[in-house]
C-alpha positions as CSV (number, residue, x, y, z in Angstrom):
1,X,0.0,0.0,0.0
2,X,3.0,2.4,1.1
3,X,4.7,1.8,-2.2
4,X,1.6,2.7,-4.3
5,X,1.2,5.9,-2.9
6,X,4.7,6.7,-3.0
7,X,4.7,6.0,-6.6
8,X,1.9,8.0,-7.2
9,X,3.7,11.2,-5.4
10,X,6.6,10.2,-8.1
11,X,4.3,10.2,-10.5
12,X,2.4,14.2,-9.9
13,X,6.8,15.3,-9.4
14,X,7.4,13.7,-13.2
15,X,8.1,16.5,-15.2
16,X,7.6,14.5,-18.8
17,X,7.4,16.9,-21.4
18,X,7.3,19.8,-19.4
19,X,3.7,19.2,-18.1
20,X,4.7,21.3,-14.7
21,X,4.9,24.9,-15.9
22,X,4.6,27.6,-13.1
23,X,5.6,31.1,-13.5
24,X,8.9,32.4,-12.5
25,X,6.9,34.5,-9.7
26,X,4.3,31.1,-8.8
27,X,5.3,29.6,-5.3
28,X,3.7,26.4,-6.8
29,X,6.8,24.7,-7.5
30,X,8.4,25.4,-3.7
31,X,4.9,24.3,-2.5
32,X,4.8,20.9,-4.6
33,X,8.2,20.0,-3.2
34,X,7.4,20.9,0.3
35,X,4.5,18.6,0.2
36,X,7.0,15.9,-1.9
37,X,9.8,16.4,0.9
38,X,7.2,15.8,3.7
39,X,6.9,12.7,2.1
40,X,10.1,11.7,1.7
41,X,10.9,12.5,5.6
42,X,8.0,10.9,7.0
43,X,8.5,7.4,4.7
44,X,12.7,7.8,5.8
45,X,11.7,8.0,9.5
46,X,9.6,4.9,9.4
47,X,11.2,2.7,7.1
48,X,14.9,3.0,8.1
49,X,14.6,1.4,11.9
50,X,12.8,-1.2,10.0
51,X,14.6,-4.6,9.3
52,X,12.3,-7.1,7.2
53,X,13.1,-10.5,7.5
54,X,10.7,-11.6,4.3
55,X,11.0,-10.2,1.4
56,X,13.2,-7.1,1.7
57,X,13.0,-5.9,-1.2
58,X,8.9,-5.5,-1.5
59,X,9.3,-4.4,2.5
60,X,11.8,-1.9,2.2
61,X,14.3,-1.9,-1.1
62,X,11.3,-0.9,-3.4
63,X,9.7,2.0,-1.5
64,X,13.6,3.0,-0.9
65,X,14.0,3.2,-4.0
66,X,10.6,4.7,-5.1
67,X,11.9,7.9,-2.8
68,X,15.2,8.2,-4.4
69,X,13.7,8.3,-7.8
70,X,11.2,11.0,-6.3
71,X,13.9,12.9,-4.8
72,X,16.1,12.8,-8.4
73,X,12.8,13.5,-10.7
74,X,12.4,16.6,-8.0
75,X,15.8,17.8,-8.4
76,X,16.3,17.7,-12.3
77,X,12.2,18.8,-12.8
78,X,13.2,22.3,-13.6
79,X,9.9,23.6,-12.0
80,X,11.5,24.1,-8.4
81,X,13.8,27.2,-7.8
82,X,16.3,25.1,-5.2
83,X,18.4,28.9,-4.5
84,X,15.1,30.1,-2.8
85,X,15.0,27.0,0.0
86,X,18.7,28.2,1.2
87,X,17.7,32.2,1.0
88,X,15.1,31.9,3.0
89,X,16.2,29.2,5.4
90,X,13.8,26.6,4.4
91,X,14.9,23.0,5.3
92,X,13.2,21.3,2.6
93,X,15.6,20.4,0.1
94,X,18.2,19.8,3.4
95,X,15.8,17.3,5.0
96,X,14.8,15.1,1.8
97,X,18.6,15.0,1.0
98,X,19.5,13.4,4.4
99,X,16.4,11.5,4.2
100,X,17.3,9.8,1.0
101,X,20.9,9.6,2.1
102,X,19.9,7.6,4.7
103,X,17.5,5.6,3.0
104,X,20.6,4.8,0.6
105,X,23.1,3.9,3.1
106,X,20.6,1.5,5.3
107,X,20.6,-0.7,2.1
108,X,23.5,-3.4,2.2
109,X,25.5,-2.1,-1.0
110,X,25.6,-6.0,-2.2
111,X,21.4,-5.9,-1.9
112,X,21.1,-2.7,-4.2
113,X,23.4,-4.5,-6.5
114,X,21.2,-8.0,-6.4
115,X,18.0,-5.8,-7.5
116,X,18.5,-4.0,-10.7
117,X,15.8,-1.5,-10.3
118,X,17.2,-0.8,-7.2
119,X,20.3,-0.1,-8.1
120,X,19.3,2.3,-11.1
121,X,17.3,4.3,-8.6
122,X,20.5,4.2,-6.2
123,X,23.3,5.2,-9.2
124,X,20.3,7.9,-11.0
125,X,20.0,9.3,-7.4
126,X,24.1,9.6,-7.1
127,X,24.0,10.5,-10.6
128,X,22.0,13.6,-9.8
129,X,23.4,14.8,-6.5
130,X,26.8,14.9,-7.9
131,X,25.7,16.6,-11.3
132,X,23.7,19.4,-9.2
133,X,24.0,19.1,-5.7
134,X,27.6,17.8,-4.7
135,X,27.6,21.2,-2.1
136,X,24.7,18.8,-0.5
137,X,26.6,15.5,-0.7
138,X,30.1,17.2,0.7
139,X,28.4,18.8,3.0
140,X,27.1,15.4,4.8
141,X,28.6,13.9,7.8
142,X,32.0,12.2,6.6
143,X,30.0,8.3,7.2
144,X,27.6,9.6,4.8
145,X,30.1,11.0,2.5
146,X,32.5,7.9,2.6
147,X,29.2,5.6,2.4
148,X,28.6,7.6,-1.0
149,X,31.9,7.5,-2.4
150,X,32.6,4.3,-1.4
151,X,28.8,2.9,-3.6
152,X,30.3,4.9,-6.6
153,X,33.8,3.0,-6.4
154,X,32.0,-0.2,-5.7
155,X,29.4,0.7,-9.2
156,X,32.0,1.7,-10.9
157,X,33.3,-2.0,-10.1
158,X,30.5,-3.5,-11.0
159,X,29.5,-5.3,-14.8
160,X,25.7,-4.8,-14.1
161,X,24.5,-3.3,-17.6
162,X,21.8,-1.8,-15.2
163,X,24.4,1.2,-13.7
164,X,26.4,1.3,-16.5
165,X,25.3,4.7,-18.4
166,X,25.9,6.6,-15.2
167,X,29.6,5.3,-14.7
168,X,31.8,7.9,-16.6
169,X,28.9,11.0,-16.5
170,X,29.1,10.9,-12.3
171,X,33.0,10.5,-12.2
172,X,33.3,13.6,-14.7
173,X,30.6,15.3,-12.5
174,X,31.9,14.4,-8.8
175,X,35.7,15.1,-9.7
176,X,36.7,16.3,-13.3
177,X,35.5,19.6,-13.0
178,X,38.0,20.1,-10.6
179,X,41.5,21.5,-11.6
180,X,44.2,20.3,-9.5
């Protein structure tokens, strides 16, 4: 039941074809993802104490990964001015980040990598963060950080077709814009 109303919520944040359009002065985009973030928090709080000993991945991996792909759709929308959360102090856009950062990190990295949809949620998720928002991921505490980091290493590791088109795009993203 959780699942299918999270996937609805990923559905109304789906920007396909740009079928969100608010006007640059509208505060419907801030108020979609307020509502969206609440979400995310309220689903992270519950499900992350949670250890299911049947079927993990319909009892926790798929919702999991339901919010990351909410969270990513969100982000890369384009109806959602992100500057406006920080310069007014909102914590919306900081609380779903840690939210889904956690979510990510409770999963055993060997259990995203069994589950194929669950993994391209995971890597999209990375994906986006460190195209967009690696002041967010750096930002984290260093378990989270190293947690992250060490995911990309193990995906870049990894022969699963599944995480494949994200491999060189989040290495160039997190590090190659960098000059040393």
């Amino acid at each position: 039941m959780t699942t299918a109303v999270l996937k609805m919520v990923c559905e109304v944040v789906t920007n396909k074809g740009d079928r969100i359009m608010f006007g640059n002065m509208s505060p419907n985009g801030v108020l979609l993802f307020r509502e969206t973030s609440k979400v995310i928090c309220a689903y992270a709080s519950r499900i992350i104490s949670t250890n299911p000993t049947e079927d993990p991945y319909g009892n926790k991996y798929k919702g999991i990964s339901v919010c990351l792909q909410m969270l990513s759709l969100s982000l890369v929308g384009g109806y959602v001015p992100f500057g406006t959360f920080e310069l007014y102090g909102d914590k919306a856009l900081d609380s779903a980040m840690q939210a889904c950062m956690r979510m990510a990190l409770c999963m055993p990295l060997a259990k995203v990598m069994a589950h194929p949809k669950v993994a391209r949620q995971y890597f999209g998720f990375v994906d986006v963060v460190c195209r967009s928002y690696i002041k967010a991921l750096v930002s984290m505490d260093a378990t989270v950080f190293t947690g992250i980091v060490t995911s990309i290493q193990e995906g870049l590791d990894s022969v699963g077709a599944y995480v494949g088109g994200w491999r060189g795009g989040v290495v160039c993203r997190a590090w190659g814009s960098r000059r040393w």
